[in-house]
N, C-alpha and C positions, 0 to 999 in steps of 0.2 A: 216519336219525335216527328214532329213536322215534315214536309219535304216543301223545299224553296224553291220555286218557280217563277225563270225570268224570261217573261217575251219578249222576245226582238224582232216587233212586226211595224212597218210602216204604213201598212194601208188601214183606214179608220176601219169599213166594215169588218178587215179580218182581226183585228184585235177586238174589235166587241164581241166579236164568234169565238175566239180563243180564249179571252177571258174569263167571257159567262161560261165557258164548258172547264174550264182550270177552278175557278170556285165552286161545282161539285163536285171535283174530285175528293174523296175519303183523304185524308190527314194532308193536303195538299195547304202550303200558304202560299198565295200568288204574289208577286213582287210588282209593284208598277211597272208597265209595260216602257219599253223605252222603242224610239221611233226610226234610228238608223242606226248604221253601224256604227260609227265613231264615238255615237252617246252610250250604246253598251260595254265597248274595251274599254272607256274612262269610267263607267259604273265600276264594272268587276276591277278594273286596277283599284279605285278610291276602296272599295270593300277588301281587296286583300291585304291592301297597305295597313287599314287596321286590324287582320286576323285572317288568316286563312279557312276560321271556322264561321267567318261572316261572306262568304260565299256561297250563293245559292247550289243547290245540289245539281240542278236541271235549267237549263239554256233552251228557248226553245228559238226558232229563226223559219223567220219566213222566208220562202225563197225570193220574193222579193225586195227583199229590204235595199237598203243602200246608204250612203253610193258603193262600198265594196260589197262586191257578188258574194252570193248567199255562202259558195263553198271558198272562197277567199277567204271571207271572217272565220268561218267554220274551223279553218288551217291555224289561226293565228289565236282563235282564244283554244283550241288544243294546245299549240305551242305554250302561250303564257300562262294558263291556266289550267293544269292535264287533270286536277281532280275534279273538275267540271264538267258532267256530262252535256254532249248537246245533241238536240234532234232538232234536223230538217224539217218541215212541212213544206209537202208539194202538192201540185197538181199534175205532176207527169212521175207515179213511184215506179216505174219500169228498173227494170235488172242493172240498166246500165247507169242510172244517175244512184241505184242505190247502191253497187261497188264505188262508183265517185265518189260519194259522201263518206262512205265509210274508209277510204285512202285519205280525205282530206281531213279523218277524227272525229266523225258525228257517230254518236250511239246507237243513233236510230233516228228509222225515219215513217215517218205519219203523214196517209194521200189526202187532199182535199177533192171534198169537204167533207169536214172533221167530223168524225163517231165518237162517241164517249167511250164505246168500248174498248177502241182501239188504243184511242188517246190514253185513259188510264192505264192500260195493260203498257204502252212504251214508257210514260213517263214512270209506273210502280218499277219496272227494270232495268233504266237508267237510275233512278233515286240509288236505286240496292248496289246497283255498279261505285259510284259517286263513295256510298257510305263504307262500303268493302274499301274501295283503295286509300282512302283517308285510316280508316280502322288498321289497315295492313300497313302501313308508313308509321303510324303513331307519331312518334315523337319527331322523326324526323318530316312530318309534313311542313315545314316550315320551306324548305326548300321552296316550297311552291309559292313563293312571292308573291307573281301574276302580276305586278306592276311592269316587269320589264324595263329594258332600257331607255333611254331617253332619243328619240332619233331627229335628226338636224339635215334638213335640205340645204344646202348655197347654190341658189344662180344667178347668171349674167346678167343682168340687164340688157347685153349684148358682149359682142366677143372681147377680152382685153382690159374689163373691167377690175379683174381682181379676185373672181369666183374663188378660183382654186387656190392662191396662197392663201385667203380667210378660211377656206375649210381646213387646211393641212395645220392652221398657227390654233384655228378651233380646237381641231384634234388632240394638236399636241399638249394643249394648254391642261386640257380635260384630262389625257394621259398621266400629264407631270402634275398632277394634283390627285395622284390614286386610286382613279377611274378607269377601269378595263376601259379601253376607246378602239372601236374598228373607222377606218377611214375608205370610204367607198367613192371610186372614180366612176361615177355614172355618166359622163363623158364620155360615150360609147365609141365616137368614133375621132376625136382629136383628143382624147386625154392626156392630160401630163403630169398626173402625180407622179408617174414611176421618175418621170425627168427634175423634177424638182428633189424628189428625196433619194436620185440617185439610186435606184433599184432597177437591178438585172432580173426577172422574173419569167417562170413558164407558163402558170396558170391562173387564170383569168376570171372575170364574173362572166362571161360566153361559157365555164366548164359545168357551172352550176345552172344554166339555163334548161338543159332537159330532165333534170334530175330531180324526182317526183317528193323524195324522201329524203331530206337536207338533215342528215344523223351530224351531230359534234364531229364526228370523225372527220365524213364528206366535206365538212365545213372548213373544216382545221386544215386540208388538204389544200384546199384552193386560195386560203388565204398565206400571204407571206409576213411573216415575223420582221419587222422593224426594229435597228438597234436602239431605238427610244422605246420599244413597248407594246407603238402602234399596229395593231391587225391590219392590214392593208387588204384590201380586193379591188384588185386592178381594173383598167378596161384593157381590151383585148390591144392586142400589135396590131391587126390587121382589124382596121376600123369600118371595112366592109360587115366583119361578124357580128357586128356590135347590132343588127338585125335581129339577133339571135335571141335576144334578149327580150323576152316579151313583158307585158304590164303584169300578166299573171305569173310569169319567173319573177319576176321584179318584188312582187307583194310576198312570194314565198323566202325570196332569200333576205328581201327585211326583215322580217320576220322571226326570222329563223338567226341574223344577227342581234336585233331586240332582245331575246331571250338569251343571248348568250353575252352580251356585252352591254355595259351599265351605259356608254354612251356610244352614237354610231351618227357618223357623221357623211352625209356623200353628197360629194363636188355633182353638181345636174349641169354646169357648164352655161348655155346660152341659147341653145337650141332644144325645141320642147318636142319630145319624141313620144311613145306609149310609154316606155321605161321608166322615162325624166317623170312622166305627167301620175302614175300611180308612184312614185317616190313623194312627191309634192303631196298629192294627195292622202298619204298614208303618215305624212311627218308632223313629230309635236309642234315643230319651230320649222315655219320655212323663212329663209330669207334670201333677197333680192337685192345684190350688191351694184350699186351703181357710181358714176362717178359725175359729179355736179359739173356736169356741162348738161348743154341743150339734146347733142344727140341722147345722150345716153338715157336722160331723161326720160324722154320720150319714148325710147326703150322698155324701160322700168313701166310705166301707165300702160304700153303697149302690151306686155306681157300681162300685168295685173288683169288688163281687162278680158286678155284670153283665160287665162284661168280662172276666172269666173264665168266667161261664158259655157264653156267646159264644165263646168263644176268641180273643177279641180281643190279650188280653195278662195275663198271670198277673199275682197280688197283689206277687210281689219284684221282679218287672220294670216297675211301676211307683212312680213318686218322687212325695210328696208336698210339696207348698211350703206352710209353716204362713204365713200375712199376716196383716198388724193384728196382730202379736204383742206382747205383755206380759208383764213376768216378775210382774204380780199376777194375770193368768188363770188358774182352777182347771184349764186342760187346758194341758198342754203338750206340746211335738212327742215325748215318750218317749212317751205315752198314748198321742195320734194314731197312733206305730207299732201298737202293739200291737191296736189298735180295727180299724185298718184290713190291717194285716200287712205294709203295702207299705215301701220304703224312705222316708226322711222327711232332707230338705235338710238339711244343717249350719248354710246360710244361712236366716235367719228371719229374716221382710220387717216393721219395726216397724208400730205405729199411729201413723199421723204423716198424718192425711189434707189437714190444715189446709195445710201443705207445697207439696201437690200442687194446691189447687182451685185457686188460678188459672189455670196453665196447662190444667187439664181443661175449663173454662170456654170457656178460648179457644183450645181443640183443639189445644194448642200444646208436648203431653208432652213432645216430641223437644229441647224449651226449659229442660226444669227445669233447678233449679242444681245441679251437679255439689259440692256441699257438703251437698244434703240428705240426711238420713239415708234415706229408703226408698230414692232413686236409688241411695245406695251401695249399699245391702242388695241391688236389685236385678243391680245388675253386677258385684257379689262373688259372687252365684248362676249368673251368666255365667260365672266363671271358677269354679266349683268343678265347673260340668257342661262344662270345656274347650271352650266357645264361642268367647274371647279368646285370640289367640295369646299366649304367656306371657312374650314378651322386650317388646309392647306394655303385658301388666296392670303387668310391674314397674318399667318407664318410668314409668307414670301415676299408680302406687302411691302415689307421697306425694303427687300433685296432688290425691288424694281422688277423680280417676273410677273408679279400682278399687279403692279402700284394702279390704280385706280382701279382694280377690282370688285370696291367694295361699293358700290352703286345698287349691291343686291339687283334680286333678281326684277324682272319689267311684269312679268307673269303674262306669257303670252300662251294662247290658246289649248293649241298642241302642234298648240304649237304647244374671156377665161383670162392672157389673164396675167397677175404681180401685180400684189398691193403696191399701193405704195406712188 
C-alpha cells in the first residue's frame, strides 16, 4: 500500500527540494504540498470529516512554515489527528530542538539539507508507526475524527461594547442545542464571566499556562462545571497573572479544548495582548462586536487594521456584530462594512438593555427570558454562525429560543461590556 505524504512547507525552493526527493521515494504517493499552517489543519480536518482512512499516513513540516510556529502546529495536529505521523525538517537537529519536537508529537525529525537516505529511512518508520496504530484501534479508529471543535473568538471594539454577554448567550445557545460548549474568559486581566454567571471559582487559565502536557484530566481539573452544561475556564482573580498566559500557552490549551469540545467559545475582551492575538489567530470565526456609534466604530477599523498589520487575521476574515442597534441610528451595519471591510452579521443585537439589568445585576445571564428580544437576537447569531445543531434550532424555533435561527449558516472562513 502506498504511503501518503503531506508537506507543510512555505518557502517555494524548499518544497521543490522536498517534493522532487518525496517522488523517489519507493511506494511513497506525495499529496500536494500545502503553504501554511491554517491551509494544512483545514486539509487534514476536510480528509477526516470524510474517513479517517483518507488521511495521509506522514505530515511532513517545515520548520518554517506559518504563521503558527512549526512546533505549535506540530502540538495541535497530534492533538486532533494522533494517527498521523508528523516529522520536522530543520536546519538546527541538535539534542535540544529534537526532545522539543518530540514533547510537542512529531515522529521524527530530518536536518537540512535534505538526504534521500535519510529522508526515506524517517518517512519508511513513521509510515509503519501511522499503519500499526490505525491496524492496533481497528475498529474503533473512528474516534479519530481530526476535524475538532469549532472555536469562536468575540472582541470589543473597545471596552463596554457587549463582547462578553454575546460570547456567554454564544455559548449557551450552542450548549442548549447539544453541543459540548467550553466558554473561555481570555480577558485576562478585567474578566467578568465569572460575575455574570455568578461563579465562585479557584482555578483559572494562569493554572494551565505552564503546563507542558494538557491530559483530559489536567484539563477537566482547571475547568469549572456550569449548572447549564457549560465548561467554563476562567481568567485569573488577580489580573496581574493574567501575564502568565503566553501566546504559546494560549495555542496549547485551544487546542487541547478543540479536541475535547465540539464548540469553544472565548470572550478576547478589548484589549489585544499575545494571549488575545494567537486566540484571533488560531479561531474559525472571529468576531468584533461593536456598537453603531462614531467612537466605537472607529474602534472596530482600528482594531481590524491591527490585526492585519500583525498578521493576525485579515479585514474579510473577520465578522462584525453591530449591538444596541436601531433602525433610527445614523450608521448602520452597510456603513460599518464598508468603514471597516470586514464582513458584518445578518443578525443585529437590538438596544433593549432595560431587558437584561436584572439578571446582570444578579450575575444570573444564563436566567434571562427566552422571550426577550436581545436573547433571541443573540441565539439567532448562534445559528447564523452554525453553533446550534439545526434539527435543535428548528425544534425550538417557535418556542422563541431560536426564532430567527434559521438564516443558516453565513460560511465564514475559520472562521467588554452587556449587550444590549
Amino acid at each position: 500500500m502506498p504511503t501518503r505524504i503531506l508537506p507543510a512547507v512555505g518557502d517555494p525552493d524548499a518544497v521543490r527540494s522536498i517534493t522532487t526527493l518525496l517522488s523517489q521515494l519507493p511506494d511513497a504517493e506525495p499529496v500536494a504540498p500545502v503553504t501554511d499552517s491554517t491551509q494544512l489543519v483545514d486539509t487534514l480536518a476536510r480528509l477526516a470529516a470524510e474517513s479517517v482512512d483518507e488521511l495521509p499516513e506522514v505530515v511532513i513540516v517545515h520548520e518554517r512554515i506559518g504563521p503558527v510556529p512549526a512546533l505549535e502546529l506540530i502540538r495541535e495536529v497530534a492533538l486532533r489527528f494522533p494517527a498521523v505521523g508528523v516529522i520536522l525538517v530543520t536546519s538546527d537537529p541538535g539534542p535540544g530542538l529534537f526532545q522539543a519536537a518530540m514533547d510537542y508529537g512529531a515522529r521524527g525529525l530530518v536536518a537540512l539539507p535534505l538526504g534521500y537516505e535519510e529522508l526515506a529511512s524517517r518517512v519508511q518508520a513513521v509510515a509503519q508507526w501511522s499503519v500499526g496504530v490505525r491496524r492496533h484501534l481497528g475498529s474503533a479508529v473512528d474516534v479519530f475524527t481530526g476535524a475538532g471543535g469549532t472555536v469562536v473568538t468575540v472582541s470589543g471594539a473597545k471596552g463596554g461594547v457587549g463582547a462578553t454577554m454575546t460570547a456567554i448567550q454564544l455559548a449557551l445557545a450552542a450548549q442548549a442545542s447539544g453541543r459540548p460548549t467550553a466558554l473561555v474568559d481570555m480577558d485576562l486581566q478585567a474578566g467578568d464571566v465569572a460575575s455574570y454567571l455568578d461563579v465562585q471559582f479557584r482555578r483559572s487559565v494562569v493554572d494551565l499556562a505552564t503546563i507542558t502536557d494538557l491530559s483530559p484530566r489536567v484539563l477537566a481539573d482547571a475547568v469549572f462545571r456550569h449548572d447549564t452544561g457549560l465548561a467554563l475556564l476562567l481568567a485569573p482573580g488577580e489580573g496581574e497573572r493574567g501575564e502568565e498566559v503566553t501566546d504559546r500557552a494560549t495555542r496549547q490549551i485551544v487546542s487541547a479544548l478543540r479536541a475535547r469540545y465540539e464548540v469553544v467559545v472565548l470572550d478576547c475582551g478589548a484589549q489585544l495582548g499575545g494571549a488575545g492575538a494567537a486566540a484571533v489567530e488560531m479561531a474559525d470565526s472571529a468576531l468584533l462586536v461593536t456598537t453603531p456609534d462614531v467612537v466605537a466604530v472607529r474602534g472596530a477599523k482600528r482594531a481590524v487594521r491591527m490585526w492585519d498589520r500583525l498578521q493576525i487575521r485579515k479585514a474579510e476574515e473577520t465578522t462584525v456584530v453591530v449591538n444596541r442597534h436601531t433602525r433610527a441610528t445614523e450608521i448602520q451595519p452597510p456603513l460599518i462594512q464598508k468603514i471597516t471591510g470586514t464582513a458584518v452579521a445578518a443578525t443585529t443585537v437590538p438596544a433593549n438593555f432595560k431587558e437584561l439589568q436584572g439578571a446582570v445585576d444578579a450575575g444570573r445571564v444564563h436566567e434571562l427570558d427566552s422571550r426577550g428580544t436581545v436573547k433571541q437576537a443573540l441565539w439567532a447569531l448562534a445559528g447564523e454562525l452554525g453553533l446550534v445543531r439545526a434539527a435543535e434550532a428548528d425544534h425550538r424555533k417557535g418556542g422563541g429560543r431560536f426564532r430567527g435561527g434559521d438564516r443558516g449558516s453565513v460560511g465564514f472562513r475559520r472562521r467588554k461590556d452587556g449587550a444590549g
